[in-house]
C-alpha positions, 0 to 999 in steps of 0.5 A: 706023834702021841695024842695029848691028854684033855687037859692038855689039849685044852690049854693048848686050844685056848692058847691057840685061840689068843694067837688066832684072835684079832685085835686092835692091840695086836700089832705086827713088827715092824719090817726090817732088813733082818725079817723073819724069812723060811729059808726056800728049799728043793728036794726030791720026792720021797726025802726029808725036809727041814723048813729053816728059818733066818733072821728069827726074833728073840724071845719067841713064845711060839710059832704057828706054820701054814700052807700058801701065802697068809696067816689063814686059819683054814691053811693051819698046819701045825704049831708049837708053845715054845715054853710048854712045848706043846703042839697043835695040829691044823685042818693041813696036818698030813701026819708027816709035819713036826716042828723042832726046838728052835720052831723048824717045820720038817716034813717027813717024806715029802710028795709033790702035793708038799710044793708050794709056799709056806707061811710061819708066824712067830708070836712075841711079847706084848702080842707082837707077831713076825711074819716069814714066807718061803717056798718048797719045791719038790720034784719027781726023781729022774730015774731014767734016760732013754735016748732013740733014733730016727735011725742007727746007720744013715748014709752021708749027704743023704739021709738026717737022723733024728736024736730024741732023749725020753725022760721026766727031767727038766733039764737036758745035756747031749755028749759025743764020745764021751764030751760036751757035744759041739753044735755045728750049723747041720746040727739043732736042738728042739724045745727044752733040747730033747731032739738032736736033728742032724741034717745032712749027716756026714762022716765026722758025725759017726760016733756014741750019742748020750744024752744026761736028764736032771732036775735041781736034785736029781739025775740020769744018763741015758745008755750010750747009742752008736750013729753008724755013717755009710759013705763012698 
């Protein structure tokens, strides 16, 4: 984004300081069922995001967004002049925010660091001000899966096989041959489901295992491991 010329810059600052003082005579709408509200949104690590807003009021002269919950100036990221389309830049501007016509934040390839909430604050005539919040969730790509056994070839009514499915998903999902794996009463799942326990093994057991790690935006299915069964 091209620097603005001096002129410029002064006028969007003495702009940007009557949005920011406080008065008496500032007065904020009020609430209703048709608040102004950023739309929240997941994404993965590395994509574009648009920040959207519902229930946007008429006649907006022009918006100003914020990191975290709150119209604090120390948190200011960027804002817009609706009629001179001119933008202003804040202590939380990382380069990759711009907002479009209709007052939209995007973040260009978004980091983790972008979680959190967000604050939009739309001026109106008369001084009257809108308020909107909304959350940001990004997530770290799942990229692999990797499922390991206690051990490959176990013998029936004998031995128990520890299953371990290794990945940064939060979420996890266990087939056999192919299919939704069905829990038997030999069969137990760990915290959040990253270890299948089966104790005793029996013949029926014997079979490929795969285990599939996602997130809300992302996932990844292990390579297919085979559970080899001795028995007399």
């Amino acid at each position: 984004m091209d620097f603005f010329s001096a002129a410029t810059c002064r006028k969007f600052v003495l702009w940007h300081g009557l949005l920011l003082t406080v008065s008496l005579v500032t007065f904020w709408s009020p609430p209703s069922s048709a608040q102004l509200a950023i739309v929240s949104t997941t994404a993965a690590q590395g994509a574009d995001v648009l920040l959207r807003m519902r229930n946007t009021p008429p006649h907006v002269k022009g918006f100003i967004w914020y990191k975290g919950q709150g119209a604090n100036p120390s948190r200011y990221i960027v804002a817009i002049a609706m009629d001179k389309n001119t933008l202003g830049r804040g202590p939380e501007f990382s380069g990759r925010e711009s907002i479009d016509g209709e007052g939209s934040m995007l973040i260009k390839n978004v980091t983790l660091k972008h979680s959190g909430y967000y604050t939009v604050v739309a001026h109106l005539q008369n001084r009257i001000k809108e308020i909107g919040f909304g959350h940001l969730r990004v997530y770290e790509p799942v990229i692999t899966a990797t499922l390991v056994a206690s051990n490959t070839t176990v013998t029936e009514n004998k031995d128990v096989v520890a299953l371990t499915c290794h990945t940064k998903g939060l979420s996890i999902q266990w087939f056999f041959n192919g299919m939704d794996l069905r829990l038997t009463e030999r069969m137990k799942l760990s915290w959040q489901n990253r270890t299948l326990t089966i104790d005793p093994v029996r013949r029926e057991d014997a079979g490929n295992y795969q285990c599939e790690a996602s997130n809300p935006t992302t996932f990844a299915y292990s390579v297919p491991l085979q559970l080899n069964v001795k028995y007399d």
